[in-house]
Structure formats: C-alpha cells, structure tokens
C-alpha positions, 0 to 999 in steps of 0.5 A: 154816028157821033155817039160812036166817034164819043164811045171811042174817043173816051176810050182812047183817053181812058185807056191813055190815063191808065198807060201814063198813071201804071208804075214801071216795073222797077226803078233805076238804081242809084250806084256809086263806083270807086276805085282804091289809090294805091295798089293793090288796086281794087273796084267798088260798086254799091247800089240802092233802089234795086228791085227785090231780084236785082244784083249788083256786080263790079268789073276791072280789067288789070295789067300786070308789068308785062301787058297781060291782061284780064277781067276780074268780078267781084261777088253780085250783091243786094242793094246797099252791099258792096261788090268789091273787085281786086286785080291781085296782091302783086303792087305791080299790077294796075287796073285799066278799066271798071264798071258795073252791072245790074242784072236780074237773077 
C-alpha cells in the first residue's frame, strides 16, 4: 500500500513541475497609446512582444460639431509598426474616446 501512495505522489509532483516550468503560449504585449494635440486628431498604438500572428489595431470615436458620432480603425500591424486612426481632415472634429487591440489572424 505505501508504494502505491509513494507511485502516486511522485506522479503528482512531476506532473506539477511540468505544468509550472511549460511556457505560455505568447507573451503579453507591451503597447503604447497616444493621441495627436491639436486637430486633425488622430490615435496611435505601437506594440512589441506580440507572437508571430498577432496584430495591433487602434480605435477612436470622434464627434463632429453637431454630436454625430462614429468609429474609425486604423490599419492592424505587426510588432513595432504603427497603427494610426484619424477621425477627419475637418479642425472641427474632436475625438472622445481611444483604444487598442491585439488580436490573433
């Protein structure tokens, strides 16, 4: 009976060692997001650190004079390109809210 108990236990700690040393599966990326000061207003987003299929993508709402609003995408790129958002050519259109992902493709 205790050589079984022993059997088990060592194969609960191995299998424990092999779950804690395995990598994840991609790192986190480190991202920076901006936005321009003065109109036409446009958002940034650079990431590094992304694996091989990720993409980063930046987002802005905007608002025109009137309270229209709407979404604007930049273009998805690899790590350490810029994704670059801009709500209009008009200086009378201001950007409320960015953001960014990462997704896999």
């Amino acid at each position: 009976m205790k050589k079984i108990f022993s059997l088990a236990a060592g194969t609960a700690v191995a299998a424990g060692s092999l779950f804690l040393s395995a990598p994840a599966a991609h790192a986190k990326p480190i991202c920076v997001l901006s936005k321009s000061t003065n109109a036409p207003y446009k958002a940034y987003v650079k990431c590094s650190g992304m694996a091989e299929r990720q993409r980063a993508v930046v987002y802005a709402d905007c608002v025109d004079p009137r309270g229209k609003t709407w979404t604007v995408t930049g273009k998805r790129v690899k790590n350490n390109e810029q994704s670059v958002a801009q709500c209009s050519d008009s200086p009378n259109v201001g950007m409320t809210d960015i953001w960014y992902k990462t997704p896999m493709i």
